[in-house]
DRENDO-1510 file (C-alpha; in Angstrom, 1 decimal, always signed):
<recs>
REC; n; res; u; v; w
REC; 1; UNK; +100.5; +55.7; +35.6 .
REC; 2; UNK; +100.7; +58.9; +37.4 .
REC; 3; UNK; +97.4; +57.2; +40.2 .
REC; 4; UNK; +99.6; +54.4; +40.5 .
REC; 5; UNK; +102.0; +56.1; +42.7 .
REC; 6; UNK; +100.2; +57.4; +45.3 .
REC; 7; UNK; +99.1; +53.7; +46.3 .
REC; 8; UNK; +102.4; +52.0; +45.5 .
REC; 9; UNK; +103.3; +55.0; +48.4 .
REC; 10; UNK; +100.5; +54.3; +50.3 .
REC; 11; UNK; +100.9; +50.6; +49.9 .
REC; 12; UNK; +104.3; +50.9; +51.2 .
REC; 13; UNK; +103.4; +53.1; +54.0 .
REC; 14; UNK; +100.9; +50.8; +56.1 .
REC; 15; UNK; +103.6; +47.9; +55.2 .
REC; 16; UNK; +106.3; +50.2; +57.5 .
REC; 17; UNK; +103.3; +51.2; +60.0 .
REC; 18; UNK; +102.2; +47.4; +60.5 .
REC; 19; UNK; +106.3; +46.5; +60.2 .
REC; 20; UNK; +106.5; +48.6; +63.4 .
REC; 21; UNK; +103.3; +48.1; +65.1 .
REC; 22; UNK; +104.5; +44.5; +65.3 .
REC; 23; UNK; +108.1; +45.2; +66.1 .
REC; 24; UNK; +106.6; +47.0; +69.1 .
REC; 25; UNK; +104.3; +44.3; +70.3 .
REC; 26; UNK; +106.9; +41.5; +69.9 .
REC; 27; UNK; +109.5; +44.0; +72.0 .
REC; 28; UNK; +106.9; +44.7; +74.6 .
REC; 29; UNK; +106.0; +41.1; +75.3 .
REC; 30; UNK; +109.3; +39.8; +75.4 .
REC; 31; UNK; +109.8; +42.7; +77.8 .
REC; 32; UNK; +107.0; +41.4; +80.1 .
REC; 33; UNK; +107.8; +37.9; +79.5 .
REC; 34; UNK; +110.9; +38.8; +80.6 .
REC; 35; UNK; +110.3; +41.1; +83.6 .
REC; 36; UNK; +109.3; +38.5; +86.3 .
REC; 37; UNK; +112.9; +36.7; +85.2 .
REC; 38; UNK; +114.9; +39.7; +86.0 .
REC; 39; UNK; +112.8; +40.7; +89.4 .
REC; 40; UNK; +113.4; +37.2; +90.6 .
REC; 41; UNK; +117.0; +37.8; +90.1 .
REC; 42; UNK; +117.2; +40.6; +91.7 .
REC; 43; UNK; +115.4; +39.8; +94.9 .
REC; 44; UNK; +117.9; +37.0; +94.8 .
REC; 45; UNK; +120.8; +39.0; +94.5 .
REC; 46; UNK; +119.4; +41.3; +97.0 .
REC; 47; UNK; +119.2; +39.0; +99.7 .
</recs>
């Protein structure tokens, strides 16, 4: 019982890790799918 904890832990640990491993890759390519959007609006709005 007492083994079983450290790997439930661990278990849960690399869940969060890979949780926000891919939280940051889904925010960083919606940042560069995004980023030619937003230049083109401001060159438009510049000009």
């Amino acid at each position: 019982m007492a083994s079983s904890s450290p790997d439930s832990e661990l278990t849960v640990g690399k869940r969060m890790m890979w949780f926000v491993i891919l939280w940051l890759v889904g925010f960083a390519g919606t940042m560069l799918l995004a980023l030619p959007f937003h230049l083109l609006v401001a060159a438009a709005m510049h000009h």
